[in-house]
BALOBA-1460 file (C-alpha; in Angstrom, 3 decimals):
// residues 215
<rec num="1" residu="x" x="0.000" y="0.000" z="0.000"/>
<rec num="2" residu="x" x="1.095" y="3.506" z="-0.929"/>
<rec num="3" residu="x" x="2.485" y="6.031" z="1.698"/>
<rec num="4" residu="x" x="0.915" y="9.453" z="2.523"/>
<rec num="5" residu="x" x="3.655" y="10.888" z="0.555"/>
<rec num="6" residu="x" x="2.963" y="8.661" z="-2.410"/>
<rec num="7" residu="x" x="-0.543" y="9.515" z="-1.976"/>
<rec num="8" residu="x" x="0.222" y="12.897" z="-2.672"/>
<rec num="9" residu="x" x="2.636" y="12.634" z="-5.128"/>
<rec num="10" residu="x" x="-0.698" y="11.058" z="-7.115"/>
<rec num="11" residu="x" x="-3.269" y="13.064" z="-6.216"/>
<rec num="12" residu="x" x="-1.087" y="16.306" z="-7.358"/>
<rec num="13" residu="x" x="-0.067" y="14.983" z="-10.444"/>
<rec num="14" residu="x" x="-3.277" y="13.457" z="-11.326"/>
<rec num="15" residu="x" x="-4.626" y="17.630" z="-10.297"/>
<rec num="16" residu="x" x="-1.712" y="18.348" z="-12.757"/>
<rec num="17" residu="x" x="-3.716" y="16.454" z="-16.080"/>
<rec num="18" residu="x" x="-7.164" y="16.912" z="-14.805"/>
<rec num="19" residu="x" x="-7.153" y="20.557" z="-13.155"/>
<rec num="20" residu="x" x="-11.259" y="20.641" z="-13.737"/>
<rec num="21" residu="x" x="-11.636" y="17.107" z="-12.108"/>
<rec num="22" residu="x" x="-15.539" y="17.214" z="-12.771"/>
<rec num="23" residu="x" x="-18.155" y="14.513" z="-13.696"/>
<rec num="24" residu="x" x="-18.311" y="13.810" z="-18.251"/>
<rec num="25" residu="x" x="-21.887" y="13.714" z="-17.712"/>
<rec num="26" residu="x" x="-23.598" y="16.478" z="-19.043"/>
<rec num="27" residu="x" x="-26.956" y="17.877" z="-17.029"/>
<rec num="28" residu="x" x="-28.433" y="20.819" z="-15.988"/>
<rec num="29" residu="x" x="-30.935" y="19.748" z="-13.274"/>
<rec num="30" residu="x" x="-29.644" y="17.644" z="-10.126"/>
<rec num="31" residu="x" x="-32.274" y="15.187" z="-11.086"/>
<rec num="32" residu="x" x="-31.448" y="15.048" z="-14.979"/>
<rec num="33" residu="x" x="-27.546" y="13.571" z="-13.317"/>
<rec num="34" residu="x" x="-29.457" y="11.096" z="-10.910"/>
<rec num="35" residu="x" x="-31.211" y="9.589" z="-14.451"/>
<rec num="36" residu="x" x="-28.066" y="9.985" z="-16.973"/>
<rec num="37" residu="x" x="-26.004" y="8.136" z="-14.226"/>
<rec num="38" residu="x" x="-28.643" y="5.502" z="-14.052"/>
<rec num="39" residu="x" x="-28.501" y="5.599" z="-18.311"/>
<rec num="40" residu="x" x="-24.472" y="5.096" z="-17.806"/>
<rec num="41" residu="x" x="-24.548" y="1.622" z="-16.614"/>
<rec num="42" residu="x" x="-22.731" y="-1.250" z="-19.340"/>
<rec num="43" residu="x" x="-22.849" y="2.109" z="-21.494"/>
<rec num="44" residu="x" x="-20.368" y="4.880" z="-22.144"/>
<rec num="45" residu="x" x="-20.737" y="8.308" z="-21.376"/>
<rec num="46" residu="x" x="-20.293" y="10.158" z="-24.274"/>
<rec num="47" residu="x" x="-23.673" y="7.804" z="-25.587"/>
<rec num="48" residu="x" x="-25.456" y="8.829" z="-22.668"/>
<rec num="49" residu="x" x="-24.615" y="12.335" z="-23.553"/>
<rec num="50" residu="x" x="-26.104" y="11.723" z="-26.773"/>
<rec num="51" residu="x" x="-29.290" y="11.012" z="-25.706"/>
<rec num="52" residu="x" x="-30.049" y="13.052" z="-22.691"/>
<rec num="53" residu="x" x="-30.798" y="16.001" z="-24.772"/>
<rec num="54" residu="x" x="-33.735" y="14.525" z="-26.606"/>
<rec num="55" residu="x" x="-34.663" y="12.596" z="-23.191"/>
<rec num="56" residu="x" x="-34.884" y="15.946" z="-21.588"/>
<rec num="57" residu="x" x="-36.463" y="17.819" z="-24.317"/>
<rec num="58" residu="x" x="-39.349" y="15.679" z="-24.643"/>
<rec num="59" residu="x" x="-40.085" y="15.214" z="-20.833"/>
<rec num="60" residu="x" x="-38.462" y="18.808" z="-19.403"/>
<rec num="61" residu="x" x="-39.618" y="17.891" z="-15.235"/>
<rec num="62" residu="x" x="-39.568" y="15.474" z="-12.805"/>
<rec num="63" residu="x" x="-43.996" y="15.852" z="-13.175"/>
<rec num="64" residu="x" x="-43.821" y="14.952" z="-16.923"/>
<rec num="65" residu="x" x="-41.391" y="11.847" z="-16.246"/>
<rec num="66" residu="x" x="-43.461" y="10.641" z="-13.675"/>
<rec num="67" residu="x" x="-46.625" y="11.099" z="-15.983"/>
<rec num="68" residu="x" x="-45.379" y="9.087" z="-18.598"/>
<rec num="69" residu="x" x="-45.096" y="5.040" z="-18.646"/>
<rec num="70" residu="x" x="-42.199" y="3.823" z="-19.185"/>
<rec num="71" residu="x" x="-42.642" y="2.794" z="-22.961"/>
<rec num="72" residu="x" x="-42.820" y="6.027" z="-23.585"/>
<rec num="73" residu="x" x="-39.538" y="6.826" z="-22.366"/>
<rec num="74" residu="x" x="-37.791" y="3.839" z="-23.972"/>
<rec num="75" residu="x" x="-37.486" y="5.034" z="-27.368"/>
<rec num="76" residu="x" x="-35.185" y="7.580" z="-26.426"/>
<rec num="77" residu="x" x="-32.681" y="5.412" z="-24.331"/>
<rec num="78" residu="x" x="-33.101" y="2.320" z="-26.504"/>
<rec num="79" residu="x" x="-29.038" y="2.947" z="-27.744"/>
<rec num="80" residu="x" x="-27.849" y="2.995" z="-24.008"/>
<rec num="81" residu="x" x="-28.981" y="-0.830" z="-23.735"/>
<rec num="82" residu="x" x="-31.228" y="-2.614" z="-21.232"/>
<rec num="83" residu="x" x="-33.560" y="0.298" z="-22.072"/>
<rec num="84" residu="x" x="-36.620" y="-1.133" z="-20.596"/>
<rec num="85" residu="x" x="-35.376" y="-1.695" z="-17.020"/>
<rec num="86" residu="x" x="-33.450" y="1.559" z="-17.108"/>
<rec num="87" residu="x" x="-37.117" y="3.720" z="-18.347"/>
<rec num="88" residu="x" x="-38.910" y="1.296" z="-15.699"/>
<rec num="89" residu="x" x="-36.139" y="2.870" z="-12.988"/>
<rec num="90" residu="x" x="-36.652" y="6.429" z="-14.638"/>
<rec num="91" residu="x" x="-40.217" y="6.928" z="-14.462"/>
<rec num="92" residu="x" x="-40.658" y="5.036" z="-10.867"/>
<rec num="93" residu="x" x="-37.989" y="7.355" z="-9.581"/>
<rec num="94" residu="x" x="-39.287" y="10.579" z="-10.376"/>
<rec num="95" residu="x" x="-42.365" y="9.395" z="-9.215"/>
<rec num="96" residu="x" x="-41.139" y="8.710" z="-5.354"/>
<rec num="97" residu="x" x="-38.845" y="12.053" z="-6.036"/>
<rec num="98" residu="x" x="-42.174" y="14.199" z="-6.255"/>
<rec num="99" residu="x" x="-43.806" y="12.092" z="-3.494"/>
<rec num="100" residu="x" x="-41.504" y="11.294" z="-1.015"/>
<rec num="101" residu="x" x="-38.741" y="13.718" z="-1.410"/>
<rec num="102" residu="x" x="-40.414" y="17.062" z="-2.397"/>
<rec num="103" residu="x" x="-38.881" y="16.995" z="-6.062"/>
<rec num="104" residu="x" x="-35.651" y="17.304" z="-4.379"/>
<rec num="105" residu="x" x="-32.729" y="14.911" z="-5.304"/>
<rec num="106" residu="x" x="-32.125" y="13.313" z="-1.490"/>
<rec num="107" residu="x" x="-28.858" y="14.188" z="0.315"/>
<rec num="108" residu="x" x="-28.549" y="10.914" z="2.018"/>
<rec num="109" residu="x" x="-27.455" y="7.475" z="1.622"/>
<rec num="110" residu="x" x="-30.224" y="5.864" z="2.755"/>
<rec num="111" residu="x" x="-32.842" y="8.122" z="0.776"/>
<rec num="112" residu="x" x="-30.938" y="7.752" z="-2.449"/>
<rec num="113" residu="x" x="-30.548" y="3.789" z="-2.339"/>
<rec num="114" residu="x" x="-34.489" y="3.648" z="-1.579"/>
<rec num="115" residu="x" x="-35.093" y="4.736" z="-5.317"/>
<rec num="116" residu="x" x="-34.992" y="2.296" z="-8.004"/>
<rec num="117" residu="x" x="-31.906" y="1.574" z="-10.109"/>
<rec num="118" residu="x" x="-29.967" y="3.518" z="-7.292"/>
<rec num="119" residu="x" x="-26.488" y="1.576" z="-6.260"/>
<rec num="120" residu="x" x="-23.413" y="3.013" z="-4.055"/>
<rec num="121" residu="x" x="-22.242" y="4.079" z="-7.061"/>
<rec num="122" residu="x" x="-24.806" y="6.554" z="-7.996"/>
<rec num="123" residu="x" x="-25.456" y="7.450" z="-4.756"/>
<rec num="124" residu="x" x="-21.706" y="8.440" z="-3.918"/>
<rec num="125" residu="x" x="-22.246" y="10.566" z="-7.132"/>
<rec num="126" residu="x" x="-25.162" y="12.335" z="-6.089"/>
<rec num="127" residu="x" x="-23.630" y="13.193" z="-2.723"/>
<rec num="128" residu="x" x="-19.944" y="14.232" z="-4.200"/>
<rec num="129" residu="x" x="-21.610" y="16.167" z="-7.390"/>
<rec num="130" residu="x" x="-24.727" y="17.536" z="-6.269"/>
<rec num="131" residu="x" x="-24.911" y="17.686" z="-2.539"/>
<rec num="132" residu="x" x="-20.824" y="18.471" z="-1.889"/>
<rec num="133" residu="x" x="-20.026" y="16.150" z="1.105"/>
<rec num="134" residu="x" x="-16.624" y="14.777" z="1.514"/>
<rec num="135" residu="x" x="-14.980" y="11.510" z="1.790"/>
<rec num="136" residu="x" x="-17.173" y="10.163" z="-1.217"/>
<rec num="137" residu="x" x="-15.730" y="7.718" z="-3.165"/>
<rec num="138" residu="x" x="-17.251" y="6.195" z="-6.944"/>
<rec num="139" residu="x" x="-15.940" y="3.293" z="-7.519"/>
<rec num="140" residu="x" x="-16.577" y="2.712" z="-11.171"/>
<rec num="141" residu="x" x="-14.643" y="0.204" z="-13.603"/>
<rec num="142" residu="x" x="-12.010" y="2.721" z="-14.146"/>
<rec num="143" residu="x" x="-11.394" y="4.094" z="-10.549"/>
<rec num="144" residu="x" x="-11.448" y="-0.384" z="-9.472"/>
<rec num="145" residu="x" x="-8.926" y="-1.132" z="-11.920"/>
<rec num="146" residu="x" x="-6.415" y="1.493" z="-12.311"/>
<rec num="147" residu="x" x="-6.351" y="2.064" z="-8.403"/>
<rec num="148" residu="x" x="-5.254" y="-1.685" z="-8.047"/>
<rec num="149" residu="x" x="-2.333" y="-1.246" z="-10.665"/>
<rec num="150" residu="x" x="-1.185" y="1.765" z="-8.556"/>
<rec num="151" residu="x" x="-1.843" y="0.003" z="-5.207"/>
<rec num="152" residu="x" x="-3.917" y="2.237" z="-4.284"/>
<rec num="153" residu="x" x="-6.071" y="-0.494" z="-2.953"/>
<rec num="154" residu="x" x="-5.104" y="-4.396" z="-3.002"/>
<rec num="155" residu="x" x="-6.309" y="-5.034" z="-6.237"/>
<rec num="156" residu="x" x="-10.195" y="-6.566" z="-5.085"/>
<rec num="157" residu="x" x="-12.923" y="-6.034" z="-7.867"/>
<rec num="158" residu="x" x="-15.481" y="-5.644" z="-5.815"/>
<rec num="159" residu="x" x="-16.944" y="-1.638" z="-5.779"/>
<rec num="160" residu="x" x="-17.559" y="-2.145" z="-2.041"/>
<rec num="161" residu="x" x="-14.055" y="-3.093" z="-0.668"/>
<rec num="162" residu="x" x="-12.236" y="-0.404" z="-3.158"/>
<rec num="163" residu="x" x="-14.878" y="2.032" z="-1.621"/>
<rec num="164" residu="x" x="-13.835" y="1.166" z="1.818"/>
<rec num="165" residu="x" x="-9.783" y="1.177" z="0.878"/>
<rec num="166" residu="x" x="-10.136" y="4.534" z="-1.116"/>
<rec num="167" residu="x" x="-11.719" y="5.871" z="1.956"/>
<rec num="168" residu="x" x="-9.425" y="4.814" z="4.444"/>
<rec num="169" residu="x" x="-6.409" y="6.523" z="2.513"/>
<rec num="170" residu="x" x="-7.299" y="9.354" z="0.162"/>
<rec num="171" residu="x" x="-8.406" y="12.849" z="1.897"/>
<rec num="172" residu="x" x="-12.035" y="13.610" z="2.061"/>
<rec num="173" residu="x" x="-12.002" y="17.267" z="0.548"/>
<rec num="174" residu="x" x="-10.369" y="15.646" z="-2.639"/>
<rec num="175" residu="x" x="-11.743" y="11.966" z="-3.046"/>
<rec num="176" residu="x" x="-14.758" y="13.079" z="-5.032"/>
<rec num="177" residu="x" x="-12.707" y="14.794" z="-7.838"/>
<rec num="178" residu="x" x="-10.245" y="11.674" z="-7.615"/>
<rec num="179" residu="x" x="-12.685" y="9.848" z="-8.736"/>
<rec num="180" residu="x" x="-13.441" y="11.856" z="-11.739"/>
<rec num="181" residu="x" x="-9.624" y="11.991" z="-12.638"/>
<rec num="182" residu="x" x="-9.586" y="8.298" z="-12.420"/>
<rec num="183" residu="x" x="-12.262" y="7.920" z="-15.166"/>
<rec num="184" residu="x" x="-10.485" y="10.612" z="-17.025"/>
<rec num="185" residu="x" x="-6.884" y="8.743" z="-16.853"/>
<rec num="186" residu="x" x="-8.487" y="5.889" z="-17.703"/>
<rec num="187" residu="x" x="-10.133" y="6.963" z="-21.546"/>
<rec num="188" residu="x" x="-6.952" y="8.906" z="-21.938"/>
<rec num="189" residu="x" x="-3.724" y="7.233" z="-20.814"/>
<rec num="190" residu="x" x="-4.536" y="3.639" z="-18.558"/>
<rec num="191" residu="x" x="-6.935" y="2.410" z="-21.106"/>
<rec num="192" residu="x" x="-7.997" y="-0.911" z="-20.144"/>
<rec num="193" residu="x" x="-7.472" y="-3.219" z="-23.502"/>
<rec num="194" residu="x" x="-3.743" y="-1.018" z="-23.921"/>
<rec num="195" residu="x" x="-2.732" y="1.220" z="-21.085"/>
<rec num="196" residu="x" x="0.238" y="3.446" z="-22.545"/>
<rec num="197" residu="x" x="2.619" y="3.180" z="-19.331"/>
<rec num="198" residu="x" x="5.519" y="4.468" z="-21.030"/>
<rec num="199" residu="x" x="3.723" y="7.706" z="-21.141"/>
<rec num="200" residu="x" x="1.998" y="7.755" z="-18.036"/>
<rec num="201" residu="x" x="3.247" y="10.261" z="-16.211"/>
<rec num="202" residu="x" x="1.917" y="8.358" z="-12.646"/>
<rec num="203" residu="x" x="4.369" y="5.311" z="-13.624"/>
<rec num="204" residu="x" x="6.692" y="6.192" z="-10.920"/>
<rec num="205" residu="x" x="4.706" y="5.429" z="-8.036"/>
<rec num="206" residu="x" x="2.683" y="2.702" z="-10.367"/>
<rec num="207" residu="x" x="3.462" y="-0.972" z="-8.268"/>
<rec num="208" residu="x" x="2.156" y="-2.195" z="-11.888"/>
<rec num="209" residu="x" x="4.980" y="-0.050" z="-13.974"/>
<rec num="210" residu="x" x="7.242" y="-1.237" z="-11.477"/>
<rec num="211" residu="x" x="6.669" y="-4.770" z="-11.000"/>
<rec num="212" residu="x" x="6.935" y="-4.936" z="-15.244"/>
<rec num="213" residu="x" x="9.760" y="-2.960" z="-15.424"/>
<rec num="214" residu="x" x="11.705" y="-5.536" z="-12.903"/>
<rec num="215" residu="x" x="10.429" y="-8.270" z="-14.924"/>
């Protein structure tokens, strides 16, 4: 595991490439993030960005999402994939957003995993992004992987244990925008079919660089 002054030594460098350190997914309401989140999963961002805009355009508030059904939502998330389940999560959501919550996106763990299609994942989202708390950590496929070649964390696949390890060791004020960076590294330099180590400018406190570089 990396020291506090390896930490550092990452977390500048990584504020070095990514200065802006914000979410790729485009939205304007705090709602319109919960739902292009939810439109992310086994689907890329820059396609969920392609659709959002039409999504949003034809149903412009949380009262005219949870007045449709969800076949009428379908047609314009069919290219994100499992479209049906993810306009079934859509509509019921808004729905217990107007009743339960006011309209307002919760600010809570708890709240936020009570609405459907809502994981740790989104949640920690939600509470970095929209709400600003500290210490949250989203462990997506890019911040699991390339914090195990770093050794950041011990290498486990599972979101809930790389949550826990990212927590322990990175500082609250700036685990939320580590995140981001992660998924930002990740499309641009440790891609995961060909990660381009010779030009990664985190190699030297890499144990993955390292332990190929003795081999």
């Amino acid at each position: 595991m990396k020291t506090p002054q390896e930490i550092r030594f990452i977390l500048d460098e990584l504020t070095r490439l990514y200065p802006d350190g914000i979410c790729s997914l485009v939205y304007e309401k705090d709602y319109e993030l919960l739902f292009a989140t939810r439109l992310s999963a086994q689907c890329t961002d820059e396609r969920v960005n392609q659709v959002t805009p039409a999504l949003f355009e034809r149903f412009p508030s949380l009262e005219a999402l949870a007045a449709a059904e969800p076949a009428d939502v379908e047609p314009y998330i069919h290219s994100c994939g499992f479209f049906r389940a993810k306009a079934r999560d859509i509509v019921l959501a808004s729905r217990m957003l107007l009743e339960d919550y006011g309209g307002k996106v919760p600010g809570t763990m708890e709240e936020l995993l009570r609405l459907p299609g809502v994981g740790r994942k989104t949640a920690n989202l939600i509470l970095g992004d929209v709400h600003g708390q500290p210490g949250v950590v989203v462990a997506d496929t890019h911040c699991i992987r390339i914090t195990g070649l770093l050794g950041l964390t011990d290498g486990s696949k599972d979101p809930g244990k790389v949550e826990q390890q990212l927590r322990a060791c990175l500082p609250p004020e700036e685990s939320n925008n580590f995140c981001h960076r992660m998924v930002l590294h990740g499309r641009a330099v440790c891609r995961a079919r060909k990660p381009d180590c010779p030009h990664c400018t985190l190699r030297a406190w890499c144990d993955h660089f390292m332990k190929e570089s003795e081999g």
